[in-house]
mmCIF entry with sequence, helices, sheets and N, C-alpha, C, O atoms, coordinates in Angstrom:
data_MODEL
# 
_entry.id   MODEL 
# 
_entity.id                         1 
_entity.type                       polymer 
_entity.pdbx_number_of_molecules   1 
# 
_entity_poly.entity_id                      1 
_entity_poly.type                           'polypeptide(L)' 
_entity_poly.nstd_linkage                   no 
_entity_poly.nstd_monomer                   no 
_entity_poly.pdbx_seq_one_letter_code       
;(UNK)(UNK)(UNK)(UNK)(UNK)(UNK)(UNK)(UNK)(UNK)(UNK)(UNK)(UNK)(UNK)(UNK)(UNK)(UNK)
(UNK)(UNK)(UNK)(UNK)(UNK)(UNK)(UNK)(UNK)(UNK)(UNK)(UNK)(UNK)(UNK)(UNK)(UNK)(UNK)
(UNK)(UNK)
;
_entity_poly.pdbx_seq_one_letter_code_can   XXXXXXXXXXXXXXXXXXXXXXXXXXXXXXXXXX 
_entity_poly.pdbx_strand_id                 A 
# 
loop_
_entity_poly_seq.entity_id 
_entity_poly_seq.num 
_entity_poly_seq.mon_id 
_entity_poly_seq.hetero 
1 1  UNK n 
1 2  UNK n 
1 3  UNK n 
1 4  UNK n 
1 5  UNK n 
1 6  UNK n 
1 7  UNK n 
1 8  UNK n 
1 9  UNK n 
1 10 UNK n 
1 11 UNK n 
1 12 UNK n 
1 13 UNK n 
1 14 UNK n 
1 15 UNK n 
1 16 UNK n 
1 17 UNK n 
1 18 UNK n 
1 19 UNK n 
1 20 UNK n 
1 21 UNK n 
1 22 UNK n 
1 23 UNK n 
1 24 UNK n 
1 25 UNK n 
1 26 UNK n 
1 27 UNK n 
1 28 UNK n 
1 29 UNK n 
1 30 UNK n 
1 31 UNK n 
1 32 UNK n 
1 33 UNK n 
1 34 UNK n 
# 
_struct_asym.id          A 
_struct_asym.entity_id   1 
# 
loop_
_struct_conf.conf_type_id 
_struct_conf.id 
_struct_conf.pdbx_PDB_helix_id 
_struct_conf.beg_label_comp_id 
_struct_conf.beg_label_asym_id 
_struct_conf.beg_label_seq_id 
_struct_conf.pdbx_beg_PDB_ins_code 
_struct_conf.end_label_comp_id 
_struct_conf.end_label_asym_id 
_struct_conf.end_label_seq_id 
_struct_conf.pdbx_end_PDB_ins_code 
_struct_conf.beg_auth_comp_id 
_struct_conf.beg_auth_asym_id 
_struct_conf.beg_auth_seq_id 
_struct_conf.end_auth_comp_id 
_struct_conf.end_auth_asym_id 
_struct_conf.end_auth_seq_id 
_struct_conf.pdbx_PDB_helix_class 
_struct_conf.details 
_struct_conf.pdbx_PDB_helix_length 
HELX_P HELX_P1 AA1 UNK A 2  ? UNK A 14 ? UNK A 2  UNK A 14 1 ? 13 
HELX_P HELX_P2 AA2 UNK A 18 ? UNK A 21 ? UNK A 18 UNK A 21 1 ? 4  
HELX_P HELX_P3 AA3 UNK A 23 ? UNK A 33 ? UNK A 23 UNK A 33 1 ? 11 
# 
_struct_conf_type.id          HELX_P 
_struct_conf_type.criteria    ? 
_struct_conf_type.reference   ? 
# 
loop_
_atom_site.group_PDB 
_atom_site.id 
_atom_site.type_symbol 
_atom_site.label_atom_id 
_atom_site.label_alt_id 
_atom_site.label_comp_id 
_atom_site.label_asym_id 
_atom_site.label_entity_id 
_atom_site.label_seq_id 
_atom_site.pdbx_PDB_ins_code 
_atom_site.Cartn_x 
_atom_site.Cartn_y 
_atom_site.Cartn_z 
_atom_site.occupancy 
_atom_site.B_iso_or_equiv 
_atom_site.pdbx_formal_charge 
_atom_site.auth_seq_id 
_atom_site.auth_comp_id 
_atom_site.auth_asym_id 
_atom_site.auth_atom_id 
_atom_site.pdbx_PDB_model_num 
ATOM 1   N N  . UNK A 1 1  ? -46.004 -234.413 -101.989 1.00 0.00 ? 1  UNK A N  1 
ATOM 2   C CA . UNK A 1 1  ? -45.358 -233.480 -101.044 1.00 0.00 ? 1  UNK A CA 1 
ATOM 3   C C  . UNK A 1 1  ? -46.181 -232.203 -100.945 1.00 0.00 ? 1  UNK A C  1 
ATOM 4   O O  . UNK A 1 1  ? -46.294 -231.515 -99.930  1.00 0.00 ? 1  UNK A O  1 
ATOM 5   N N  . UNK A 1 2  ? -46.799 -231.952 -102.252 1.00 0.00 ? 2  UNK A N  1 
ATOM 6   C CA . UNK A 1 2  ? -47.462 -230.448 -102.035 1.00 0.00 ? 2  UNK A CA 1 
ATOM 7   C C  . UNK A 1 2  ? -48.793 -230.591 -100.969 1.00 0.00 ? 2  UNK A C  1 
ATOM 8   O O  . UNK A 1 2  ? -49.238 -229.812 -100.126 1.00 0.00 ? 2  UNK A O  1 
ATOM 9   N N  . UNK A 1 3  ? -49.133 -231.687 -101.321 1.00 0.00 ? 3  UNK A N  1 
ATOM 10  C CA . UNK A 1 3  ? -50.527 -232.183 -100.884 1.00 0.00 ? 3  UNK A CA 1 
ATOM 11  C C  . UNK A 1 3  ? -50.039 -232.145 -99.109  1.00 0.00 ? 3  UNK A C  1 
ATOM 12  O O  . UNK A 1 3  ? -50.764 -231.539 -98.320  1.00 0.00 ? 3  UNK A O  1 
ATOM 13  N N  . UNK A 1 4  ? -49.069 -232.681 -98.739  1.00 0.00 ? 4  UNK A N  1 
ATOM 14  C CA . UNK A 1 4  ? -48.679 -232.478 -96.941  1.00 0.00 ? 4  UNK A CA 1 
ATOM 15  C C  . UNK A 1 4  ? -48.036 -231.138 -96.956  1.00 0.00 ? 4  UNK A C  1 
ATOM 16  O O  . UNK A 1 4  ? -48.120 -230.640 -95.834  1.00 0.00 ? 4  UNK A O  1 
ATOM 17  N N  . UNK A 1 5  ? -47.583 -230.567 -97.588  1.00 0.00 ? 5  UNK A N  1 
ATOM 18  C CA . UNK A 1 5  ? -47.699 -229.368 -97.261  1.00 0.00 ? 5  UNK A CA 1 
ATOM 19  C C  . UNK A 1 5  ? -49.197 -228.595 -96.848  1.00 0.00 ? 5  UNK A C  1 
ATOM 20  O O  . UNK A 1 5  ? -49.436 -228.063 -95.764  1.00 0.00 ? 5  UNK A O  1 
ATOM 21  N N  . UNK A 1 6  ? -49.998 -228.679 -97.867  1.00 0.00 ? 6  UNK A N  1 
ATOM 22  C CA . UNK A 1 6  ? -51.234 -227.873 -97.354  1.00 0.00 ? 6  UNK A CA 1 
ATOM 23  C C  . UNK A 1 6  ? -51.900 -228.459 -96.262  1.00 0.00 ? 6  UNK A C  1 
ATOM 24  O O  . UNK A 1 6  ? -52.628 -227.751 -95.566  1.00 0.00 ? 6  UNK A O  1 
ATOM 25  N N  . UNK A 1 7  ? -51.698 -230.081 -95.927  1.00 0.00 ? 7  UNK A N  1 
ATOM 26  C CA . UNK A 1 7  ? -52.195 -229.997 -94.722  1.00 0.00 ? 7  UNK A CA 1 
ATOM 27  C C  . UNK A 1 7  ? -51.779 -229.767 -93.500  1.00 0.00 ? 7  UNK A C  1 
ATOM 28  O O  . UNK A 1 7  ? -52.332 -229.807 -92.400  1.00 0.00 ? 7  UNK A O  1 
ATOM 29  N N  . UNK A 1 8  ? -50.288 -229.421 -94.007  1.00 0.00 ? 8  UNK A N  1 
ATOM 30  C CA . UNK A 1 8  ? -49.380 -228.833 -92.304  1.00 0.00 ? 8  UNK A CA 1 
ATOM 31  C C  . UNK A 1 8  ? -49.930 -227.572 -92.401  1.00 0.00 ? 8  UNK A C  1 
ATOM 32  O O  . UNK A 1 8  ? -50.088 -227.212 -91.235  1.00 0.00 ? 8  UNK A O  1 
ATOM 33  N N  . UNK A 1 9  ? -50.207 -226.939 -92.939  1.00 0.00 ? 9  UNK A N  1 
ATOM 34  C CA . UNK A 1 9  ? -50.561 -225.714 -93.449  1.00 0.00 ? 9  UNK A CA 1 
ATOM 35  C C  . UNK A 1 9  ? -51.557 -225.549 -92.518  1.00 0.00 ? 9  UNK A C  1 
ATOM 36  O O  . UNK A 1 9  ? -51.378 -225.100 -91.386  1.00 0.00 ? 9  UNK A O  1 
ATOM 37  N N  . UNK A 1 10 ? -52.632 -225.917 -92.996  1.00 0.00 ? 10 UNK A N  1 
ATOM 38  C CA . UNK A 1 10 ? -53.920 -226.113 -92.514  1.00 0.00 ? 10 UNK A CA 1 
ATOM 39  C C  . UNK A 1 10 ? -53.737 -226.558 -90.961  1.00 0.00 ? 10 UNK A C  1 
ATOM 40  O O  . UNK A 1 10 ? -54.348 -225.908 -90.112  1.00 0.00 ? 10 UNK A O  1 
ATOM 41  N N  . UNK A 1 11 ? -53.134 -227.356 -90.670  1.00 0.00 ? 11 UNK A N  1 
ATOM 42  C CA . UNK A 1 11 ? -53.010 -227.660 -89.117  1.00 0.00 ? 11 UNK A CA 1 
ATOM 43  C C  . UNK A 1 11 ? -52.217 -226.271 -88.438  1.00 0.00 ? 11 UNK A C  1 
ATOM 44  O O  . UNK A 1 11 ? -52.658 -225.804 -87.389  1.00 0.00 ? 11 UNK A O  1 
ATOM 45  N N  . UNK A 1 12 ? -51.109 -225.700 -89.065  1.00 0.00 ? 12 UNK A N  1 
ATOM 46  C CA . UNK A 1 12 ? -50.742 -224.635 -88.240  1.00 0.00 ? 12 UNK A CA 1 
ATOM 47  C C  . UNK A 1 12 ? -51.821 -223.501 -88.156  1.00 0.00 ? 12 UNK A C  1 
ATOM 48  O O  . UNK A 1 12 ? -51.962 -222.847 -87.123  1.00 0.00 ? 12 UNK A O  1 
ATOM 49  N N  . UNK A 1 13 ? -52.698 -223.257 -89.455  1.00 0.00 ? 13 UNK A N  1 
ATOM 50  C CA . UNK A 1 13 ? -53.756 -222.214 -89.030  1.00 0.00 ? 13 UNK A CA 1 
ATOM 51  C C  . UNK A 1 13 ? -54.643 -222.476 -87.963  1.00 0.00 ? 13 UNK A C  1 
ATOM 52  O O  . UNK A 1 13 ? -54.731 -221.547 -87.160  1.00 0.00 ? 13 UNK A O  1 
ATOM 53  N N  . UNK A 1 14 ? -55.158 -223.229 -87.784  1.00 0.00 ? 14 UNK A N  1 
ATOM 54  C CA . UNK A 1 14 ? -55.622 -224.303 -86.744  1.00 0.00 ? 14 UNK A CA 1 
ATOM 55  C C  . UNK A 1 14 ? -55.093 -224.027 -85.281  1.00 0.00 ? 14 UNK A C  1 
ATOM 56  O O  . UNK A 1 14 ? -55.829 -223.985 -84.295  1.00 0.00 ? 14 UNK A O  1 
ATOM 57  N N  . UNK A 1 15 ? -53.941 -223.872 -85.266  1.00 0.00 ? 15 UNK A N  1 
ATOM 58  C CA . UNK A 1 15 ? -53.020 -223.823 -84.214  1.00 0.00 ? 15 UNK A CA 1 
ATOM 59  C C  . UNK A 1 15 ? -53.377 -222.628 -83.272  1.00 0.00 ? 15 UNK A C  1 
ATOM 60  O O  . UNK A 1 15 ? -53.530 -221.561 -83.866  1.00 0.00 ? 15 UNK A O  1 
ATOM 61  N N  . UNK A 1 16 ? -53.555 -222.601 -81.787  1.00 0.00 ? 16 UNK A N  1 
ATOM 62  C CA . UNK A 1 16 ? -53.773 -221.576 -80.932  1.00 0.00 ? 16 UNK A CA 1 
ATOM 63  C C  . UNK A 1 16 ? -52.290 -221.409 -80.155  1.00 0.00 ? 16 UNK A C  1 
ATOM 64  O O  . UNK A 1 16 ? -51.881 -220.543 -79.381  1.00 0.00 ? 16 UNK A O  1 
ATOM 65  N N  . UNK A 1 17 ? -51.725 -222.513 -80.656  1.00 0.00 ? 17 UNK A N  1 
ATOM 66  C CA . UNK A 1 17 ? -50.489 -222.252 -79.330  1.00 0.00 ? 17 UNK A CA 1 
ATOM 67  C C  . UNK A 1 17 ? -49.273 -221.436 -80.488  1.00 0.00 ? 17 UNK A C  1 
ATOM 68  O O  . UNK A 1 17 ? -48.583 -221.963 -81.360  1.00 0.00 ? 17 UNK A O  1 
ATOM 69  N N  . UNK A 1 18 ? -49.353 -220.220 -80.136  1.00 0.00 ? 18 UNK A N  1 
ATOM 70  C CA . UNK A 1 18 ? -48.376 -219.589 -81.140  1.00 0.00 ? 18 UNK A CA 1 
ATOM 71  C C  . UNK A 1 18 ? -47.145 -220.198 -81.207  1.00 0.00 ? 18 UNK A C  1 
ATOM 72  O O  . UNK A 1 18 ? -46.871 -220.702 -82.297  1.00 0.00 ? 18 UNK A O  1 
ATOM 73  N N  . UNK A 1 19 ? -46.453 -220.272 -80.456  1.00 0.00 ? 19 UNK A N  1 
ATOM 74  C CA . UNK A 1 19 ? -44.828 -220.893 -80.325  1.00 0.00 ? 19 UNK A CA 1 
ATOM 75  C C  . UNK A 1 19 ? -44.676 -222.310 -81.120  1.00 0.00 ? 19 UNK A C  1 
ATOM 76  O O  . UNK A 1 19 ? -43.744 -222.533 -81.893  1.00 0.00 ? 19 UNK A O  1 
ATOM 77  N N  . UNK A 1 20 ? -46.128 -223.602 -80.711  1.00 0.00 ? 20 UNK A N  1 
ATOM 78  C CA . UNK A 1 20 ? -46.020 -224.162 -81.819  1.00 0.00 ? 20 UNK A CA 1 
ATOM 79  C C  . UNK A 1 20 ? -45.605 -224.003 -83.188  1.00 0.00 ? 20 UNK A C  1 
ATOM 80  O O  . UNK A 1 20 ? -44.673 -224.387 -83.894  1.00 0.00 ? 20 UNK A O  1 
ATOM 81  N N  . UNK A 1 21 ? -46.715 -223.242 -83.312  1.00 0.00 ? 21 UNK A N  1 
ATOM 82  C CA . UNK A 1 21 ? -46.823 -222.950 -85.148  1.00 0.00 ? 21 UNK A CA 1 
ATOM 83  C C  . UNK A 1 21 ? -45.317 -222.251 -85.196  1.00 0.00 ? 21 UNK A C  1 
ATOM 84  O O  . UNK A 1 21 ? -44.394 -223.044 -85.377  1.00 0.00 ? 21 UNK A O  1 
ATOM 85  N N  . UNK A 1 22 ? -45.043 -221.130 -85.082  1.00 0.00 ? 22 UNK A N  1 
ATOM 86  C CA . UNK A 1 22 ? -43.466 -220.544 -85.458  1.00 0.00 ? 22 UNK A CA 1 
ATOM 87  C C  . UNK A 1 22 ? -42.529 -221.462 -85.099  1.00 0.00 ? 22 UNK A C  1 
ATOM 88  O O  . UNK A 1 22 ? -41.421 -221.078 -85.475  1.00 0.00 ? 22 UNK A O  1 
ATOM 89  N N  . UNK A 1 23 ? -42.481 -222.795 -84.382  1.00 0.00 ? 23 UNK A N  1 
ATOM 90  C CA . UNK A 1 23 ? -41.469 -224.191 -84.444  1.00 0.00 ? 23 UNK A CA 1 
ATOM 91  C C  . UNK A 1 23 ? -41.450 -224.375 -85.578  1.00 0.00 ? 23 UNK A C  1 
ATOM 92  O O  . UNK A 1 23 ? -40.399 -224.340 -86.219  1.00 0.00 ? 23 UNK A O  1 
ATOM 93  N N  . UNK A 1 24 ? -42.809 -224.657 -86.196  1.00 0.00 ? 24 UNK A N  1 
ATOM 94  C CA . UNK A 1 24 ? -42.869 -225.699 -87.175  1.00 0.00 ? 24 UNK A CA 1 
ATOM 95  C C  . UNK A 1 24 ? -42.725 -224.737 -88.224  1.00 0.00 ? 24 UNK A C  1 
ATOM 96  O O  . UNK A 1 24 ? -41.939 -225.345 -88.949  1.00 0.00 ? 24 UNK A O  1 
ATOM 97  N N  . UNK A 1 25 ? -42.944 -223.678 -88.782  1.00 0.00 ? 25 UNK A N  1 
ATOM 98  C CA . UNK A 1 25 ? -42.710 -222.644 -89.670  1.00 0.00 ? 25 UNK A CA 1 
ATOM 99  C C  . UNK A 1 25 ? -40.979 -222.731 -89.832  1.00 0.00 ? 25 UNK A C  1 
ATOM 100 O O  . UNK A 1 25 ? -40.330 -223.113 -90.806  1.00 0.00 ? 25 UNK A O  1 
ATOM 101 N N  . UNK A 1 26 ? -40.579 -222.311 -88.716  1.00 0.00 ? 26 UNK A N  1 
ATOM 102 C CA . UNK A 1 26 ? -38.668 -222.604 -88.494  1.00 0.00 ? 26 UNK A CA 1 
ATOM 103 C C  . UNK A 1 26 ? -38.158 -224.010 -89.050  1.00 0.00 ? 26 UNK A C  1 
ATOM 104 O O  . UNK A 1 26 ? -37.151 -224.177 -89.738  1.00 0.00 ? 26 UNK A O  1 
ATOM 105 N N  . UNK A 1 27 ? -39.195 -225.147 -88.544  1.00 0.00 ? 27 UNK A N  1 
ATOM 106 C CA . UNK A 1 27 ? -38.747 -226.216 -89.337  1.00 0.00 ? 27 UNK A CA 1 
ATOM 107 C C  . UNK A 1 27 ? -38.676 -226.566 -90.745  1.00 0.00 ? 27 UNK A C  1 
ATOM 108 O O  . UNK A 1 27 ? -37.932 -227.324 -91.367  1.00 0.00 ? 27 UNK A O  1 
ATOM 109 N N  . UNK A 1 28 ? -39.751 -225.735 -91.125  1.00 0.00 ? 28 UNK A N  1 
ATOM 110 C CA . UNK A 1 28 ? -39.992 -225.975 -92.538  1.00 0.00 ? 28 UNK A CA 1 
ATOM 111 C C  . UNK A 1 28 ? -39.020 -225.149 -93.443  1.00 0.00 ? 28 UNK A C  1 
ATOM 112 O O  . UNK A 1 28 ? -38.378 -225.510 -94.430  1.00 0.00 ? 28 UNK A O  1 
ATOM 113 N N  . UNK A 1 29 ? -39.087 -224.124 -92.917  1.00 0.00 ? 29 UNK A N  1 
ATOM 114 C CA . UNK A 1 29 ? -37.656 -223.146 -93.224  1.00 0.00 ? 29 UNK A CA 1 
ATOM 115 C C  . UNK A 1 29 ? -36.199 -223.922 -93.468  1.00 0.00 ? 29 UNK A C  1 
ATOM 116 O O  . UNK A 1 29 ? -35.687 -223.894 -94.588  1.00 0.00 ? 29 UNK A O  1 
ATOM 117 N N  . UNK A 1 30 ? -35.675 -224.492 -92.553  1.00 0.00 ? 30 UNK A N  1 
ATOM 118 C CA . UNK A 1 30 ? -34.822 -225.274 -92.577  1.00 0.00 ? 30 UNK A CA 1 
ATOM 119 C C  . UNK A 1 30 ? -34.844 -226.287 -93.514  1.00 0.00 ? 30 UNK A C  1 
ATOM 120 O O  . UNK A 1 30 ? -33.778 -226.530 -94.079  1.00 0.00 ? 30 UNK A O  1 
ATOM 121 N N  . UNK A 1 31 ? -35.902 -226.986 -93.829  1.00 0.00 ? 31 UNK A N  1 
ATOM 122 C CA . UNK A 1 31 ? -36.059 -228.052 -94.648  1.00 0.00 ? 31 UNK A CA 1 
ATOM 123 C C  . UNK A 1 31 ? -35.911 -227.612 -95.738  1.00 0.00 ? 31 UNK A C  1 
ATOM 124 O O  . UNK A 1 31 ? -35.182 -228.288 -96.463  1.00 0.00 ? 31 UNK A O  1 
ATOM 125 N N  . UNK A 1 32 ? -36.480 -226.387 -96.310  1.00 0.00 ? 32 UNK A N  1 
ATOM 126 C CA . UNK A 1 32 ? -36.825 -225.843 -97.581  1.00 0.00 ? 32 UNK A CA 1 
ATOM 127 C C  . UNK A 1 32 ? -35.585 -225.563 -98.427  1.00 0.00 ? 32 UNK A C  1 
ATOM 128 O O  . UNK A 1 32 ? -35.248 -225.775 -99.592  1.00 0.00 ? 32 UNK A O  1 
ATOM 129 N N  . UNK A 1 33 ? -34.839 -224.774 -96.918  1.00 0.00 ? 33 UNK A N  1 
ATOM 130 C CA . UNK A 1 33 ? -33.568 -224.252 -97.259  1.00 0.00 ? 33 UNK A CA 1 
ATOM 131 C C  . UNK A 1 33 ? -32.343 -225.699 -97.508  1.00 0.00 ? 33 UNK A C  1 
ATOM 132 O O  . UNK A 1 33 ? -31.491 -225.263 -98.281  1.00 0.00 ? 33 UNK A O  1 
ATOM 133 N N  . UNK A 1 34 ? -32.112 -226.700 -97.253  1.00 0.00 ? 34 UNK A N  1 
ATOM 134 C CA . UNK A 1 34 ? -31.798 -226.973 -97.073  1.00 0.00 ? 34 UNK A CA 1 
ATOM 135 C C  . UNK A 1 34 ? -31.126 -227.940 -98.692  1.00 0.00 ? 34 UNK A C  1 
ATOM 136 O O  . UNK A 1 34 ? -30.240 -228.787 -98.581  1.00 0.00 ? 34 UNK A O  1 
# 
């Protein structure tokens, strides 16, 4: 799990489309929290 974490990681730095990345940040949020 840690290991796909750093590569979502790595794909959101990656990321130019801002709104993407803060989706998936919100998603992960949710998950974390959850």
């Amino acid at each position: 799990m840690i290991s796909l974490n750093l590569v979502l990681a790595g794909l959101r730095l990656g990321l130019k489309n801002r709104q993407v990345g803060e989706k998936w940040v919100s998603d992960d949020c949710s998950y974390l929290c959850k």
